[in-house]
C-alpha positions as CSV (number, residue, x, y, z in Angstrom):
1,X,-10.5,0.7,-10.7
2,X,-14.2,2.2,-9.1
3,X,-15.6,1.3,-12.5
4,X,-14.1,-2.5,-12.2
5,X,-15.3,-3.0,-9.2
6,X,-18.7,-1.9,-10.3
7,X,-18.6,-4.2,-12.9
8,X,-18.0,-7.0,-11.6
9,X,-19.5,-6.3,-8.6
10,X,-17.6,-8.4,-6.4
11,X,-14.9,-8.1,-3.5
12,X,-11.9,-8.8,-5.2
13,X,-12.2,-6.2,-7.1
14,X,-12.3,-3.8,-4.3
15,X,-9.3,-5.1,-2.9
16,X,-7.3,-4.6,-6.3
17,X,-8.5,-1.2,-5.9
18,X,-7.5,-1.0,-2.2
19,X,-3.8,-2.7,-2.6
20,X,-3.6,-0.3,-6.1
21,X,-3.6,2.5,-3.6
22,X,-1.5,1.2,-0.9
23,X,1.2,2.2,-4.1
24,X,0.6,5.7,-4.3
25,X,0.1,5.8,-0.3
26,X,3.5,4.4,-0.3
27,X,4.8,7.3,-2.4
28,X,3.3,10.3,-1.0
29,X,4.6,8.6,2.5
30,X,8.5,8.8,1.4
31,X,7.4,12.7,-0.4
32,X,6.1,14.0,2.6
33,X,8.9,12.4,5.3
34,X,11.4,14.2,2.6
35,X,9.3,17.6,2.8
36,X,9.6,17.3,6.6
37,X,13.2,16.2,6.6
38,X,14.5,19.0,4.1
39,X,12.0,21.9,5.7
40,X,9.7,22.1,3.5
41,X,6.6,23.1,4.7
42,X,7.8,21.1,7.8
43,X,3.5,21.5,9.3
44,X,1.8,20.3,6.6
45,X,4.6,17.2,5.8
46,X,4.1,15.9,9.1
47,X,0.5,16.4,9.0
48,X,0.5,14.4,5.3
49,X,2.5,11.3,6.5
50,X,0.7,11.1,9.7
51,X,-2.6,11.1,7.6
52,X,-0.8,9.3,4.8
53,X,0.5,6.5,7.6
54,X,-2.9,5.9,9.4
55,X,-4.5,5.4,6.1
56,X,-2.1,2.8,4.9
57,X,-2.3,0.7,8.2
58,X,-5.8,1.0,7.7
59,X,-6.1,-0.3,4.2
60,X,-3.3,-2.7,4.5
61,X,-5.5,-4.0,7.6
62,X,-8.4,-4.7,5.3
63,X,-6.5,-6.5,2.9
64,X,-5.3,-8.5,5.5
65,X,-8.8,-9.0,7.0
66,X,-9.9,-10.2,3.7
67,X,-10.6,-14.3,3.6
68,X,-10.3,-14.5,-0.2
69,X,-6.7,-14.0,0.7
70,X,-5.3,-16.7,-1.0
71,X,-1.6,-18.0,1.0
72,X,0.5,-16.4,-1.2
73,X,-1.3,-13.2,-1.0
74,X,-1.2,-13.0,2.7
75,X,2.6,-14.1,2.7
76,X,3.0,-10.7,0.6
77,X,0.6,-8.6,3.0
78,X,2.8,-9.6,6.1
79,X,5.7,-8.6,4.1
80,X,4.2,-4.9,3.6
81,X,3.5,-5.4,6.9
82,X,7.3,-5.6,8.0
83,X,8.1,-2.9,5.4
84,X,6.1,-0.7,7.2
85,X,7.0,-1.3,10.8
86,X,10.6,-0.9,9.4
87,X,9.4,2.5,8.4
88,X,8.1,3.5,11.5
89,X,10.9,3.0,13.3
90,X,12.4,5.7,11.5
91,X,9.2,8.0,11.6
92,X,9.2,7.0,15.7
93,X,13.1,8.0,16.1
94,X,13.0,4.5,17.8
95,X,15.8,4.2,14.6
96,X,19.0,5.6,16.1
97,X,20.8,6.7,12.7
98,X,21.7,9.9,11.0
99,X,19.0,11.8,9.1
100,X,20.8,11.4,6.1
101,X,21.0,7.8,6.4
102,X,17.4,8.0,7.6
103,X,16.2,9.2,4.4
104,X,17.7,6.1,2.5
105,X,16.0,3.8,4.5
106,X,13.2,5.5,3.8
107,X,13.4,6.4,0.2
108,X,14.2,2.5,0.2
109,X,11.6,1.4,2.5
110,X,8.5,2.6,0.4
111,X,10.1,1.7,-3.2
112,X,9.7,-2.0,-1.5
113,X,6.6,-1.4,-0.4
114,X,5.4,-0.1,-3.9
115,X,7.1,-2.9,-5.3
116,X,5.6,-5.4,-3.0
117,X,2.0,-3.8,-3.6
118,X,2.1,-4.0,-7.1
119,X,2.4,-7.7,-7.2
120,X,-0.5,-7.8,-4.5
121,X,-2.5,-5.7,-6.7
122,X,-1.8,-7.9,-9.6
123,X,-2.2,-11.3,-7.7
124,X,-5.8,-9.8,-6.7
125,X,-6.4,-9.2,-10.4
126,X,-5.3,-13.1,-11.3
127,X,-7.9,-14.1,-8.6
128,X,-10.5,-11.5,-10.0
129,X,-9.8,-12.9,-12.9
130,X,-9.8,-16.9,-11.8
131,X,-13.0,-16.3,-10.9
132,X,-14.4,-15.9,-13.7
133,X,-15.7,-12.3,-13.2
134,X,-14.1,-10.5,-16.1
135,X,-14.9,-13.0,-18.9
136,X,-18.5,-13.4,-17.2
137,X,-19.3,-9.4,-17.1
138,X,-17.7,-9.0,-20.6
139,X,-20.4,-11.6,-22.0
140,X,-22.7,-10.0,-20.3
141,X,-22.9,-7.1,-22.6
């Protein structure tokens, strides 16, 4: 995705890259709430998702931020945007349920928020792409 965005040198190729890894972020969120919950390496899983968590809001507050944001995309953004707060209520203990229902809604939290980045990612690439800037680079060479 770095190379794409060099080629085409323009921003909607750094926010496929961004929302791209909001989907692994999303992963290694629900990996390292699982290491905490089961014991495993309890330190350094709570240290992960914390980091993980604050880099997520982060990125997902660029992609927000963004004005090529076309109303579709942003429809999508304030959905990951619910997923998340969903999860946090969990991650908070604001959620009252049992830790084994806790990792369900978890587990089942970030497959939606993977789910819902991918089609962010690829409705970034169809406006990369709109745009002109893939054809346009491609002819360039």
């Amino acid at each position: 995705m770095v190379k794409l965005e060099r080629l085409a040198n323009h921003n909607s190729a750094e926010l496929i890259n961004i929302a791209g890894r909001q989907r692994m972020l999303s992963q290694r969120i629900a990996k390292n709430y699982a290491a905490k919950l089961w014991g495993i390496s309890p330190g350094d899983a709570e240290i992960g998702l914390q980091q993980d968590l604050v880099k997520y809001t982060h990125r997902l507050n660029q992609l927000l931020d963004s004005p090529l944001n076309t109303p579709e995309i942003n429809h999508n953004l304030r959905k990951a945007l619910d997923h998340l707060n969903y999860a946090n209520r969990s991650f908070t203990g604001e959620m009252q349920i049992s830790e084994k229902r806790k990792i369900y809604v978890i587990t089942g939290t970030t497959v939606l928020m993977l789910r819902n980045m991918n089609i962010i990612t690829e409705q970034y690439a169809a406006l990369l792409d709109s745009e002109g800037v893939i054809e346009n680079s491609h002819s360039a060479n």
